[in-house]
N, CA, C and O atoms as a CHARMM CRD file, in Angstrom:
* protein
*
  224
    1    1 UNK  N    124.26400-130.68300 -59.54700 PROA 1      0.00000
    2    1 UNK  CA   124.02100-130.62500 -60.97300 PROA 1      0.00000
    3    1 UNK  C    125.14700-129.82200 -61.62700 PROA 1      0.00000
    4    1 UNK  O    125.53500-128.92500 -60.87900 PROA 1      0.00000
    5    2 UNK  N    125.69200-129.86900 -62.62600 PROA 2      0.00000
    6    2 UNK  CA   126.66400-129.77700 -63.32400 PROA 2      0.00000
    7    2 UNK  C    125.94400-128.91900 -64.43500 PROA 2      0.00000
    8    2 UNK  O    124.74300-128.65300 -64.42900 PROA 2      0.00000
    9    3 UNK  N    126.85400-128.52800 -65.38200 PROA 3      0.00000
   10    3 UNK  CA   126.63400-127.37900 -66.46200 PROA 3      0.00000
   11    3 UNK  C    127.40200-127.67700 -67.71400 PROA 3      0.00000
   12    3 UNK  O    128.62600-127.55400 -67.73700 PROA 3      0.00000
   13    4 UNK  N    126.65500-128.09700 -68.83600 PROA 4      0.00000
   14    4 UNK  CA   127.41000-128.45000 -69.92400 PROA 4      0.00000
   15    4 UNK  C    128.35000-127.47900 -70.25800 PROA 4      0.00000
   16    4 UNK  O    127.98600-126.30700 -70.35300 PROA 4      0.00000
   17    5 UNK  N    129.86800-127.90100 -70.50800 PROA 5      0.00000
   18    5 UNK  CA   130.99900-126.03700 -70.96600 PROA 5      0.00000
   19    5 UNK  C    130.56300-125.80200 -72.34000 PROA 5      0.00000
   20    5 UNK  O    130.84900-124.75500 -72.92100 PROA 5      0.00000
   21    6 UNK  N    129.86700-126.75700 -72.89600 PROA 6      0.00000
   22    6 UNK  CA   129.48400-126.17100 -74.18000 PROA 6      0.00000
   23    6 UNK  C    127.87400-125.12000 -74.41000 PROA 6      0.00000
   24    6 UNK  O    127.59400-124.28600 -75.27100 PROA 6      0.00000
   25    7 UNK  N    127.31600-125.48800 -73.56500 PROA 7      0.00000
   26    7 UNK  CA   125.63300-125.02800 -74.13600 PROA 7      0.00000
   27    7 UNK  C    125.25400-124.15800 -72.78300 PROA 7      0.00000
   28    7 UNK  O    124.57500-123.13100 -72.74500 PROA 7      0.00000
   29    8 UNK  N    125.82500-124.79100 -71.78000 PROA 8      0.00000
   30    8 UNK  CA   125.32100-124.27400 -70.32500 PROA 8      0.00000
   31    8 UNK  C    124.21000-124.89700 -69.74300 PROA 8      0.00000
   32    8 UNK  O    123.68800-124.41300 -68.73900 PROA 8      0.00000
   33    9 UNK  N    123.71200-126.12600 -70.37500 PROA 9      0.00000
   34    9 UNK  CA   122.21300-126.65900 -69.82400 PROA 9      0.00000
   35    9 UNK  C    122.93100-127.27300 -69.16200 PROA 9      0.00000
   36    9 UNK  O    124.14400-127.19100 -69.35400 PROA 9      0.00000
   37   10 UNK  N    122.24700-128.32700 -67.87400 PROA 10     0.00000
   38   10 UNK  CA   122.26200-129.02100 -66.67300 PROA 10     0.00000
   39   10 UNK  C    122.43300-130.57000 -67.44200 PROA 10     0.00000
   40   10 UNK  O    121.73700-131.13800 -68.28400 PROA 10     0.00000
   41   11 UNK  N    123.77100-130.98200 -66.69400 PROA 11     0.00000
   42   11 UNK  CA   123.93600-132.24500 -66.97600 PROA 11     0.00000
   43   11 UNK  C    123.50600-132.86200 -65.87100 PROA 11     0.00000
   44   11 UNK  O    123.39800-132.29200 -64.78500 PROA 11     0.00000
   45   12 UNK  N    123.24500-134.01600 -66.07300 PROA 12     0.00000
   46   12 UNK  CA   122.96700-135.07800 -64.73600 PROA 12     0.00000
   47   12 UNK  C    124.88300-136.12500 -64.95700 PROA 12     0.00000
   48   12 UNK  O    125.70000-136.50400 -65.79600 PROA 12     0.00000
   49   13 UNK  N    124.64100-136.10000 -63.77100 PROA 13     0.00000
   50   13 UNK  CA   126.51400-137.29100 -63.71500 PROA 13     0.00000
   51   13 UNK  C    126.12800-138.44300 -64.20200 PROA 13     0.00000
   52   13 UNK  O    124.97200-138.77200 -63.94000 PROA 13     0.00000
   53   14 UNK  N    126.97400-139.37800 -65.04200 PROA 14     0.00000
   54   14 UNK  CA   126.10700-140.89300 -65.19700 PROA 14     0.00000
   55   14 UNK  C    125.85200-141.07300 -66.64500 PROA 14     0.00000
   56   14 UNK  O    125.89200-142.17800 -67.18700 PROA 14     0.00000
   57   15 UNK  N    125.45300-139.39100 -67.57700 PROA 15     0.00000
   58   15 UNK  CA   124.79700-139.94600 -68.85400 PROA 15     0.00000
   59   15 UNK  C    126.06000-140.16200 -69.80900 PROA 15     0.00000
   60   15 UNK  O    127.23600-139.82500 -69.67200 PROA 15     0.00000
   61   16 UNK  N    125.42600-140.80800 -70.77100 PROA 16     0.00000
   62   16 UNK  CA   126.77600-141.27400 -71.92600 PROA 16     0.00000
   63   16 UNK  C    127.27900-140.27900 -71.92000 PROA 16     0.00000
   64   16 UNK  O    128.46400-140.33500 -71.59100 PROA 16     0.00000
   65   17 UNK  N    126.71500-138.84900 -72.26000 PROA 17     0.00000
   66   17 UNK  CA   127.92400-137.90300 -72.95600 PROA 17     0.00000
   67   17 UNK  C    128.23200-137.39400 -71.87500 PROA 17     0.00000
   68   17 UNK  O    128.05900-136.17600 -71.87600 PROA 17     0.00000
   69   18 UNK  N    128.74700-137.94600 -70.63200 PROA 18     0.00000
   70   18 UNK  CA   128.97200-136.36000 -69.36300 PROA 18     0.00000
   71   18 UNK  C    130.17100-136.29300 -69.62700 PROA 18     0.00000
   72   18 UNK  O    130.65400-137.30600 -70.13300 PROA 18     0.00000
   73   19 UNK  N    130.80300-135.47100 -69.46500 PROA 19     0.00000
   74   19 UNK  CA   130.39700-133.87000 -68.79600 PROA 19     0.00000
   75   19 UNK  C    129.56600-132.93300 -69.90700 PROA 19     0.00000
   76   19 UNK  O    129.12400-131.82800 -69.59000 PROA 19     0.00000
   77   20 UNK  N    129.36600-133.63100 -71.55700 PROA 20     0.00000
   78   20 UNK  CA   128.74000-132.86500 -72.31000 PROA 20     0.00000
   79   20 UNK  C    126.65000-133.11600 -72.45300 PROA 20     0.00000
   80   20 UNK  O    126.33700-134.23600 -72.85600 PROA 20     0.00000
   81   21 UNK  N    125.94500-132.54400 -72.26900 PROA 21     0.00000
   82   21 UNK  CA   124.73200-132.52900 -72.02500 PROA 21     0.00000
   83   21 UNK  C    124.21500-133.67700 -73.39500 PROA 21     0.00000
   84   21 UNK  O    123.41700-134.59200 -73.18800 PROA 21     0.00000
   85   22 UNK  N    124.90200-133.37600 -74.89700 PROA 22     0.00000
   86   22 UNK  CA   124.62200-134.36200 -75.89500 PROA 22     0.00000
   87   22 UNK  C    125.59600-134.33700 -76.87400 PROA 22     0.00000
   88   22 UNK  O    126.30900-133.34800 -77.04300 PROA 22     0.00000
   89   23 UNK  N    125.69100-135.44700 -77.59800 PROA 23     0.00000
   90   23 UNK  CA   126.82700-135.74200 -78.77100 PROA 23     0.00000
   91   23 UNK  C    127.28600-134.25100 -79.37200 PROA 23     0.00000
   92   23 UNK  O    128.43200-133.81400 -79.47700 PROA 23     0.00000
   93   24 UNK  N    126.01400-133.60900 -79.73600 PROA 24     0.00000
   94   24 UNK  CA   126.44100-132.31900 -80.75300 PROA 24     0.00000
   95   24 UNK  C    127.52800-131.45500 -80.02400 PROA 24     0.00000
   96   24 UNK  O    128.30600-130.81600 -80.73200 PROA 24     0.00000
   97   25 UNK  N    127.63500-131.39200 -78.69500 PROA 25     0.00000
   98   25 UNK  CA   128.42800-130.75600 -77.94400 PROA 25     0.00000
   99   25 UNK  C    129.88400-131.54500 -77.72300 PROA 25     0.00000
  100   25 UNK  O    131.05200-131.22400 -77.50700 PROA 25     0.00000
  101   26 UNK  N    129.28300-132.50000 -77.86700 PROA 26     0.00000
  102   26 UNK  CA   130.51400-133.32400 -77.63000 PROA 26     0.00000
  103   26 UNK  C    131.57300-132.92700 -78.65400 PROA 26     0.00000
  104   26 UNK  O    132.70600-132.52800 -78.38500 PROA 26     0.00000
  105   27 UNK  N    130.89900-133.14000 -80.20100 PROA 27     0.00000
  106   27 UNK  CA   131.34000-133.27700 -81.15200 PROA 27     0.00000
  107   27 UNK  C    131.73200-131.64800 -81.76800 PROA 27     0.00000
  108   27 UNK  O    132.34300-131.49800 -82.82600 PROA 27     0.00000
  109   28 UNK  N    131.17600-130.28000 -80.74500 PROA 28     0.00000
  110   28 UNK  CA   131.23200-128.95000 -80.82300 PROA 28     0.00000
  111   28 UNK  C    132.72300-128.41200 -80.22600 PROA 28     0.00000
  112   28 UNK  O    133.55000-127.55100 -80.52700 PROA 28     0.00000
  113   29 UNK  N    132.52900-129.57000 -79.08100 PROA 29     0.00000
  114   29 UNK  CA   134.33600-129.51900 -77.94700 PROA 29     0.00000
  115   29 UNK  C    135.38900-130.12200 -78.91700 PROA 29     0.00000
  116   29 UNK  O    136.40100-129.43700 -79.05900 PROA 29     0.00000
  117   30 UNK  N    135.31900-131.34200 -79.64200 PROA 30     0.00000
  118   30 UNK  CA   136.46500-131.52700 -79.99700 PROA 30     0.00000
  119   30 UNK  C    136.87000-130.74800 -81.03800 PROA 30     0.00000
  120   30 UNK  O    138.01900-130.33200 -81.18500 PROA 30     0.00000
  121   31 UNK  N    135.67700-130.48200 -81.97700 PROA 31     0.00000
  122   31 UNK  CA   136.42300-129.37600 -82.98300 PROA 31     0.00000
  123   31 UNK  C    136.99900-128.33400 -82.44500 PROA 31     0.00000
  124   31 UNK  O    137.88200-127.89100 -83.18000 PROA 31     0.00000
  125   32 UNK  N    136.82800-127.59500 -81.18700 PROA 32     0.00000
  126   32 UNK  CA   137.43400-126.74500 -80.76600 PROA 32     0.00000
  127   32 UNK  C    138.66200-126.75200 -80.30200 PROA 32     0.00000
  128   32 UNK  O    139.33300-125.72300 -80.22600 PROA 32     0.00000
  129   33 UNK  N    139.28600-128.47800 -79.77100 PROA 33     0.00000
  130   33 UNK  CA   140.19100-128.36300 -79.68000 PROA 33     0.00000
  131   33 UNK  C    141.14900-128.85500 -81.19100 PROA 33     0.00000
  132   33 UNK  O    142.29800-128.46300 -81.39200 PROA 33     0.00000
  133   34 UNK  N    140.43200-129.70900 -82.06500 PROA 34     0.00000
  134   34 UNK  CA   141.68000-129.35100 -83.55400 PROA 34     0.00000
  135   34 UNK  C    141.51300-128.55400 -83.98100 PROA 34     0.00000
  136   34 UNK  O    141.62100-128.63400 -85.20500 PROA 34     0.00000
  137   35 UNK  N    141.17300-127.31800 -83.48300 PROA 35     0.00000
  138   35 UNK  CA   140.84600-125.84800 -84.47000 PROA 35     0.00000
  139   35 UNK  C    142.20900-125.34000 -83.34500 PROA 35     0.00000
  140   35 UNK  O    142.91900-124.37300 -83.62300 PROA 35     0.00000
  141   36 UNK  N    142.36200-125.99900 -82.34100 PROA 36     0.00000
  142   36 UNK  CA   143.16900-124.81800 -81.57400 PROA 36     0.00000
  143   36 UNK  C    142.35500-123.93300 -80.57100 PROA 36     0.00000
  144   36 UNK  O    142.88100-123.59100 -79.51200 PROA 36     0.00000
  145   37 UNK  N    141.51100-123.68600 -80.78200 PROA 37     0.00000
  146   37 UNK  CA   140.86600-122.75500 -79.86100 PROA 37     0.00000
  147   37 UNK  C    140.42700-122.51400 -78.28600 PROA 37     0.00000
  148   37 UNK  O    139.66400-121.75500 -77.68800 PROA 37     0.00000
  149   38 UNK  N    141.72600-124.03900 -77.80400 PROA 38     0.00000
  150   38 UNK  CA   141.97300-124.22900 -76.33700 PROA 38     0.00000
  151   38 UNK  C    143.47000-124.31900 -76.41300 PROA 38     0.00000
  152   38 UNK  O    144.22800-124.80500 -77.25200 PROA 38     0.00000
  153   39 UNK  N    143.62900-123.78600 -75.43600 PROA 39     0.00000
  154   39 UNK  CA   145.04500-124.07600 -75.00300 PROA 39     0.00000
  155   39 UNK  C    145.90900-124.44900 -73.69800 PROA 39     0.00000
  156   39 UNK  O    145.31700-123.68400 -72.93700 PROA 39     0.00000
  157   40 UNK  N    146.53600-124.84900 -73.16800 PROA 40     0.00000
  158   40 UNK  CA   147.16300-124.95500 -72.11500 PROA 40     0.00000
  159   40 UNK  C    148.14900-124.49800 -71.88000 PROA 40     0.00000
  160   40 UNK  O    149.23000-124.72600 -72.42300 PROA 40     0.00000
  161   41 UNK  N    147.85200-123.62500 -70.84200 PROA 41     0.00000
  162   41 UNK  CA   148.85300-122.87600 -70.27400 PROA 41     0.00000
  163   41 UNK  C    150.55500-123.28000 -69.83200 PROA 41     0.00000
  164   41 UNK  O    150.96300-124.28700 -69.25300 PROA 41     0.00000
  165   42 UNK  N    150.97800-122.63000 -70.11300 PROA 42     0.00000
  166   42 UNK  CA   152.71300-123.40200 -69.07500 PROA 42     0.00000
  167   42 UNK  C    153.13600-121.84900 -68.20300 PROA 42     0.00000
  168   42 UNK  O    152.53600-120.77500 -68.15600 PROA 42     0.00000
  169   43 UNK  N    154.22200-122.23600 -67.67600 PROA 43     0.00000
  170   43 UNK  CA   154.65100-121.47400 -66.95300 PROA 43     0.00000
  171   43 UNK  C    155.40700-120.56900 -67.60600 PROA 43     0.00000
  172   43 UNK  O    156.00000-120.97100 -68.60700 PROA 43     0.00000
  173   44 UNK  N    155.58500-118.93100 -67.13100 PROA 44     0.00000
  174   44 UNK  CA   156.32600-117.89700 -68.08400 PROA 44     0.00000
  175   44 UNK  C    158.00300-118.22300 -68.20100 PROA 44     0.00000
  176   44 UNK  O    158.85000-118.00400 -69.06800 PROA 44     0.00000
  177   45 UNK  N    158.01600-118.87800 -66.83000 PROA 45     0.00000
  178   45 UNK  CA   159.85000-119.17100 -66.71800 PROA 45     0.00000
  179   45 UNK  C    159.78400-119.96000 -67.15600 PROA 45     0.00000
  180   45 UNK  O    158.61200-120.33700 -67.17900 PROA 45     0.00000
  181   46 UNK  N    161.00800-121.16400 -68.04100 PROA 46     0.00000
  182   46 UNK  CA   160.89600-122.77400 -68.03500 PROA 46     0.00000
  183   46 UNK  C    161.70700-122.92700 -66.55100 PROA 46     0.00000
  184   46 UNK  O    162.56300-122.27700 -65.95000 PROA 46     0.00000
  185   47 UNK  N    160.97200-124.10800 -66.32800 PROA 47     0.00000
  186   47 UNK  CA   162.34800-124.80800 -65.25200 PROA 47     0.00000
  187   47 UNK  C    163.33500-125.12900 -65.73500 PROA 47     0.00000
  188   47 UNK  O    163.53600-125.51300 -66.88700 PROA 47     0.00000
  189   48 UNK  N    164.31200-124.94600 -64.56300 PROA 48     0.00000
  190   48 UNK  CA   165.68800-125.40400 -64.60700 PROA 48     0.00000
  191   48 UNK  C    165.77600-127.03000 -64.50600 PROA 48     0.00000
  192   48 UNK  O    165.43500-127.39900 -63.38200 PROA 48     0.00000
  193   49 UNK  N    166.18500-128.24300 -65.48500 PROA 49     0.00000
  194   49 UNK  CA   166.67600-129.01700 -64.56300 PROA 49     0.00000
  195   49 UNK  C    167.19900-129.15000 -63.80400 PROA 49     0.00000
  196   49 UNK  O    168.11700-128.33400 -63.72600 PROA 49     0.00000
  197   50 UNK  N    167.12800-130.15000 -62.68900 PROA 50     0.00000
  198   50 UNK  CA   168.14900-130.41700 -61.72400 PROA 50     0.00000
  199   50 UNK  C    169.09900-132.06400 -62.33300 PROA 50     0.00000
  200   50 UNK  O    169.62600-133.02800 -61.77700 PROA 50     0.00000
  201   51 UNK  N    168.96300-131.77200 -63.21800 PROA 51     0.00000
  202   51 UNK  CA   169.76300-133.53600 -63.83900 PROA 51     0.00000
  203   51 UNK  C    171.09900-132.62600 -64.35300 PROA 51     0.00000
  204   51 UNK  O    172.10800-133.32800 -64.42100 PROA 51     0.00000
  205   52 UNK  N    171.31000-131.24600 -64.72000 PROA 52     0.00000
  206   52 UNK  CA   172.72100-130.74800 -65.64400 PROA 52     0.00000
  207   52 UNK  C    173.18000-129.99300 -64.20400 PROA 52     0.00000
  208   52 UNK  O    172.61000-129.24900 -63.40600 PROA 52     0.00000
  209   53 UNK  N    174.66600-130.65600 -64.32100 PROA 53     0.00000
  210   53 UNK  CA   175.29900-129.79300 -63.48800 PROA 53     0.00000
  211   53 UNK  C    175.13500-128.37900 -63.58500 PROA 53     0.00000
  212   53 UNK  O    174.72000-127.90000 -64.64000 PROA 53     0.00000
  213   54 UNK  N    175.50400-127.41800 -62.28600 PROA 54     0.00000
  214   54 UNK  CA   175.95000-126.08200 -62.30100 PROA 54     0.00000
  215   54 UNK  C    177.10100-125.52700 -63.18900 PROA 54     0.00000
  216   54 UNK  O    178.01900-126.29300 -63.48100 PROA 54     0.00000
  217   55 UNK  N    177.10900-124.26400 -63.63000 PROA 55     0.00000
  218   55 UNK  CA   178.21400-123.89500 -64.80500 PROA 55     0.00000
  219   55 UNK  C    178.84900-123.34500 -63.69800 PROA 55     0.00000
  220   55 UNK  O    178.17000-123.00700 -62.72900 PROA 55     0.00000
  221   56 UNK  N    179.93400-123.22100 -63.70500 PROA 56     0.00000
  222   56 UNK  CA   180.76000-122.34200 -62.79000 PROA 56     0.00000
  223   56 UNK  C    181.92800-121.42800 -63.35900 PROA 56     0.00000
  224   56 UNK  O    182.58600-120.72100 -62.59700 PROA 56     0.00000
């Protein structure tokens, strides 16, 4: 059994809204993400390509 990230009640796998328990949550997650209030992480360094030569 699974755990809605919005409410914390018990989802069953299978229903229309999974992974969200019901629409209102559904519709609670996406505002959260056009508000911004998720984000994804990156790494503190950027990578280096390997496509630009070495400077020497």
């Amino acid at each position: 059994m699974l755990k809605c990230p919005i409410c914390k009640k018990d989802v069953v796998p299978g229903t229309p809204d999974f992974p969200f328990c019901s629409e209102r949550c559904r519709i609670i997650d996406l505002g959260n993400w056009s508000a911004e209030k998720y984000v994804i992480s990156s790494s503190a360094k950027p990578e280096t390509s390997h496509d630009e030569p070495d400077e020497q």
